[in-house]
C-alpha atoms as an extended CHARMM CRD file, in Angstrom:
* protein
*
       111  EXT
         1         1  UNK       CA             61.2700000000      -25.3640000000        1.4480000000  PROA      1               0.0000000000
         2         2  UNK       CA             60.1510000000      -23.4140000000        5.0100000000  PROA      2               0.0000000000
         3         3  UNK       CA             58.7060000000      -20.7560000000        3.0470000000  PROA      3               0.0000000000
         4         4  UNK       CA             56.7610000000      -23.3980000000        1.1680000000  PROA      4               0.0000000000
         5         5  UNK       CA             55.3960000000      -25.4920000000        4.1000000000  PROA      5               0.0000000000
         6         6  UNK       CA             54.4330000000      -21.5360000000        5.9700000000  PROA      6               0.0000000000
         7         7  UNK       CA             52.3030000000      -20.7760000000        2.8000000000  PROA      7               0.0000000000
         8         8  UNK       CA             50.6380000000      -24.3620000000        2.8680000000  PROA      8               0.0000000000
         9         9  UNK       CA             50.2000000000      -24.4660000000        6.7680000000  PROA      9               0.0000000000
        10        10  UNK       CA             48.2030000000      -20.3030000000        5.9130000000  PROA      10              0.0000000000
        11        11  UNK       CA             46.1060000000      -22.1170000000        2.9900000000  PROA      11              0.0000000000
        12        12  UNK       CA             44.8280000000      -24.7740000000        5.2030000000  PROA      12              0.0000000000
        13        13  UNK       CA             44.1260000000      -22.2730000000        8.3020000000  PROA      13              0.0000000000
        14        14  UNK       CA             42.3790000000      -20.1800000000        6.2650000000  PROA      14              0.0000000000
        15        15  UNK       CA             40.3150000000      -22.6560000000        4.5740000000  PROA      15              0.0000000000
        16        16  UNK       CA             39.3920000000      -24.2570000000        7.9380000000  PROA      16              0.0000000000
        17        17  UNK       CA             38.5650000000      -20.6160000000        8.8950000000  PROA      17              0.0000000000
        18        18  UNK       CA             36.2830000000      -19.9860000000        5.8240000000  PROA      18              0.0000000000
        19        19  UNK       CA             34.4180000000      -23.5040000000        6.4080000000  PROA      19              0.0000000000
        20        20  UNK       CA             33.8810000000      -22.8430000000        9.5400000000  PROA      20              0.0000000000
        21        21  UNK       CA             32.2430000000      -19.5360000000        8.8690000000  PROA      21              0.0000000000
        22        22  UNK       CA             30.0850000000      -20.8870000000        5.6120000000  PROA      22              0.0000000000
        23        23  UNK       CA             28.5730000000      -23.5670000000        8.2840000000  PROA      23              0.0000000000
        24        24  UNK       CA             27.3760000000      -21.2000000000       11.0170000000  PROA      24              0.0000000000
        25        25  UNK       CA             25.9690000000      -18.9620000000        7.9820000000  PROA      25              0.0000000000
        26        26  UNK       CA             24.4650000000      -21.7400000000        7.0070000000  PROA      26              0.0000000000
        27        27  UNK       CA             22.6480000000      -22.5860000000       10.5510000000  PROA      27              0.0000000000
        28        28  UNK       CA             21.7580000000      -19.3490000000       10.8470000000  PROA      28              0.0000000000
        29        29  UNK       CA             20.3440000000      -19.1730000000        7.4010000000  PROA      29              0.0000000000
        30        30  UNK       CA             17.9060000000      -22.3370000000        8.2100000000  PROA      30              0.0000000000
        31        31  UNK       CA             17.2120000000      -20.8270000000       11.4950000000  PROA      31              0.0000000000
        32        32  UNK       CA             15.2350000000      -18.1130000000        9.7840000000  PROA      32              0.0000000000
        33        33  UNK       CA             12.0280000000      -19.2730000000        8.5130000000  PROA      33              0.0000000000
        34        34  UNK       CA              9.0710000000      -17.3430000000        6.3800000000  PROA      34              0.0000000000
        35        35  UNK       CA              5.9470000000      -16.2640000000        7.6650000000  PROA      35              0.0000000000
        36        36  UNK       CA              4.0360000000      -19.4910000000        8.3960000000  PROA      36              0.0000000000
        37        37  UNK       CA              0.6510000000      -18.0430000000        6.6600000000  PROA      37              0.0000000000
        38        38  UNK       CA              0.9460000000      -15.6650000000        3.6680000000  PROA      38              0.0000000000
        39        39  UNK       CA             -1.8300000000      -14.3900000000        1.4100000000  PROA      39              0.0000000000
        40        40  UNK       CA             -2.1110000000      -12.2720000000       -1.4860000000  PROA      40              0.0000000000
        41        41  UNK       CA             -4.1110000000       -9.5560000000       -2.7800000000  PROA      41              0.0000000000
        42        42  UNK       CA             -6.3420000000      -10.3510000000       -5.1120000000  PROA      42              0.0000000000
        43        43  UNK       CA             -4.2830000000       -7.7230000000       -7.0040000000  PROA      43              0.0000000000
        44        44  UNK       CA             -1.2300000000       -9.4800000000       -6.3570000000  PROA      44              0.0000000000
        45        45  UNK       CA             -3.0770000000      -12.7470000000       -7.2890000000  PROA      45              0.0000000000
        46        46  UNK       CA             -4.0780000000      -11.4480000000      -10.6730000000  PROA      46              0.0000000000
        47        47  UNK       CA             -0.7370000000      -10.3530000000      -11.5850000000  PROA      47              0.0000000000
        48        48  UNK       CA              1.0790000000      -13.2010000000      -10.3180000000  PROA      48              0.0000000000
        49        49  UNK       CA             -1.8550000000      -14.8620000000      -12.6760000000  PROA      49              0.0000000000
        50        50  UNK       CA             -0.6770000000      -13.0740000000      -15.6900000000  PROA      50              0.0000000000
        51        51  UNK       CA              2.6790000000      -13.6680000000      -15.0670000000  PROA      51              0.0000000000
        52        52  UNK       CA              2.0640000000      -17.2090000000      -14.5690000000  PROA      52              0.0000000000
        53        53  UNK       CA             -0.0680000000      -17.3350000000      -17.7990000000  PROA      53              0.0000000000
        54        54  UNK       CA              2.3920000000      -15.6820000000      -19.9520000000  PROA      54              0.0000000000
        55        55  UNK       CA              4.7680000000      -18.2150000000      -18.6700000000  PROA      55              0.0000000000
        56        56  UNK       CA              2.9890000000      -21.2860000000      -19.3530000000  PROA      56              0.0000000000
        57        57  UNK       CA              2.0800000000      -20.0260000000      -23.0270000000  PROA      57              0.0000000000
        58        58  UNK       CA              5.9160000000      -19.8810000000      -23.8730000000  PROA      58              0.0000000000
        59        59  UNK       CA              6.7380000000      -23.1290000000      -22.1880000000  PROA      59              0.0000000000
        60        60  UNK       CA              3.6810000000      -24.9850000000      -24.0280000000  PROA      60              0.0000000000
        61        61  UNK       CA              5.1670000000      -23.2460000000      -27.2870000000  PROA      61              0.0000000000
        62        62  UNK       CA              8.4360000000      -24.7120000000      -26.5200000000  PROA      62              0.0000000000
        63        63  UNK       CA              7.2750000000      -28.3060000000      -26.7670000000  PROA      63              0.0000000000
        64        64  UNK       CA              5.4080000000      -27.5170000000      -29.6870000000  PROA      64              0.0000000000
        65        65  UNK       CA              8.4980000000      -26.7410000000      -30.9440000000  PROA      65              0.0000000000
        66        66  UNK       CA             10.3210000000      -29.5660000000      -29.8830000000  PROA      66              0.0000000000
        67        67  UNK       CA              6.9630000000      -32.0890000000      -31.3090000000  PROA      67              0.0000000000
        68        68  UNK       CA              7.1850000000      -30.1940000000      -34.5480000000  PROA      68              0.0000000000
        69        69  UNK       CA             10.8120000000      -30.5370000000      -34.9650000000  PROA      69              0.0000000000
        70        70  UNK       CA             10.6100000000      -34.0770000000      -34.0490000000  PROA      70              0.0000000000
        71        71  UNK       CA             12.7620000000      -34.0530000000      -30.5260000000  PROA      71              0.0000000000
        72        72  UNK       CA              9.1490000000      -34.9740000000      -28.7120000000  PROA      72              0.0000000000
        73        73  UNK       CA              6.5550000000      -37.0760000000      -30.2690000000  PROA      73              0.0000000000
        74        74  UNK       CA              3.4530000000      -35.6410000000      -30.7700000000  PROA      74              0.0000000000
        75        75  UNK       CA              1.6380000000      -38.0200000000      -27.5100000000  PROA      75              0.0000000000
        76        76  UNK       CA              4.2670000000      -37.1990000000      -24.7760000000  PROA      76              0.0000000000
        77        77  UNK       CA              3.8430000000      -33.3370000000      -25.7060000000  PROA      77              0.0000000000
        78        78  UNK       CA              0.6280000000      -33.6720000000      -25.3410000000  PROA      78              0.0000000000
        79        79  UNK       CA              1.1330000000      -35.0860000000      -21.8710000000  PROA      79              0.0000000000
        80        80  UNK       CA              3.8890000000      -32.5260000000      -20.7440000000  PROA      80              0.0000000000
        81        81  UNK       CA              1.4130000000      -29.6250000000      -21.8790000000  PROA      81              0.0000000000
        82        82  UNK       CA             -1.8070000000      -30.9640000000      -20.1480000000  PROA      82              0.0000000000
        83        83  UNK       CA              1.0560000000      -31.5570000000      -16.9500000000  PROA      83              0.0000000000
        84        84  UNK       CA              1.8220000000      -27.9710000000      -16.8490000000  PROA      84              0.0000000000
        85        85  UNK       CA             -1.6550000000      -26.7000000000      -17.3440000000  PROA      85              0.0000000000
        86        86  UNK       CA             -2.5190000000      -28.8590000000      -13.9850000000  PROA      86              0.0000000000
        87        87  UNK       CA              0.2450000000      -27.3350000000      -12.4300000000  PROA      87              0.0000000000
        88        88  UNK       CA             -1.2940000000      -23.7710000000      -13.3390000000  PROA      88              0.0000000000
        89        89  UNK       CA             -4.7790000000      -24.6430000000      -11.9120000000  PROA      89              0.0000000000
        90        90  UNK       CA             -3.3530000000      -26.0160000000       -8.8570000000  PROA      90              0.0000000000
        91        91  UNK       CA             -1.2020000000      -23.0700000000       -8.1170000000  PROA      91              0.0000000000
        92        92  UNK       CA             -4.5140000000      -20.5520000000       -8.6960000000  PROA      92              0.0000000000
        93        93  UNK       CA             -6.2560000000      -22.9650000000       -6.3530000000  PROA      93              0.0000000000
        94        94  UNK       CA             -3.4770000000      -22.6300000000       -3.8260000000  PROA      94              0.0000000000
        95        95  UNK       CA             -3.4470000000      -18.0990000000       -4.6730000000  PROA      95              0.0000000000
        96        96  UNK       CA             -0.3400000000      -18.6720000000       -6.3830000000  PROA      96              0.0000000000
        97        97  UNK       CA              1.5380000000      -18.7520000000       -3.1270000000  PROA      97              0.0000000000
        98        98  UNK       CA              4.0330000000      -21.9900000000       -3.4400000000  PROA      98              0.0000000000
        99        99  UNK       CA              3.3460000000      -24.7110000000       -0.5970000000  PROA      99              0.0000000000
       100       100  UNK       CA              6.4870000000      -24.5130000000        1.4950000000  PROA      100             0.0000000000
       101       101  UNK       CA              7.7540000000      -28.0550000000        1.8110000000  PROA      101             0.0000000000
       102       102  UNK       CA             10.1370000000      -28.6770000000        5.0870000000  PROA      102             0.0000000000
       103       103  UNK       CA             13.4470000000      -30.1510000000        4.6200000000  PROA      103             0.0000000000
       104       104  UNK       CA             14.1050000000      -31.5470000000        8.0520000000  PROA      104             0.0000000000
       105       105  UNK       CA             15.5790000000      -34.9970000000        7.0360000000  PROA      105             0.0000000000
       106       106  UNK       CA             17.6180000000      -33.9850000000        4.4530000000  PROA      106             0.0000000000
       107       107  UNK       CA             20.5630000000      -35.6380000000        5.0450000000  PROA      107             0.0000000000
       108       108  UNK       CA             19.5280000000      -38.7260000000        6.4780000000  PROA      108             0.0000000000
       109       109  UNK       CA             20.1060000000      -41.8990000000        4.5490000000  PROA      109             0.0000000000
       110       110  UNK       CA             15.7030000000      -42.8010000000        3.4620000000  PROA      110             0.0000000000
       111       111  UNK       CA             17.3930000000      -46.7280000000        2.8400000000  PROA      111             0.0000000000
């Protein structure tokens, strides 16, 4: 019975040990933010473009998949296709570098 309650009393140490070390790495990990202000070649921008293309031609064939074998009507594939193709001309607007969204208030209750 000792021998039990030592092994328990170790699990529990060493889980309060490993939680405490995932939280600081986790800190530190939100402490370190990317550069503020980053812009691509226009090399880089065309081959982020291509990649992006080739990406949004295999995600419109998808739903034409799903309309054809009847998991989508035809109207709301429609919609999801012309969504994504905004979502491609916005990103080339923005040189395909993603808008970096803060998370400041993430745990706060927004009720």
């Amino acid at each position: 019975m000792k021998k039990v309650k030592v092994n328990i009393i170790g699990m529990l140490i060493a889980a309060a040990v490993i939680s405490l070390t995932g939280t600081a790495e986790a800190v530190e990990k939100q402490q370190q933010q990317p550069p503020a202000n980053v812009t691509l070649t226009e090399q880089q921008k065309k081959e982020i473009e291509q990649l992006e293309a080739d990406i949004l031609k295999k995600r419109k064939d998808v739903i034409s998949k799903y309309v054809e074998y009847g998991v989508l009507p035809k109207e709301k594939g429609d919609h999801i296709k012309n969504h994504m193709v905004q979502h491609f001309e916005m990103m080339k607007q923005n040189g395909f570098v993603p808008k970096r969204h803060s998370h400041q208030h993430k745990f706060e209750k927004r009720h």
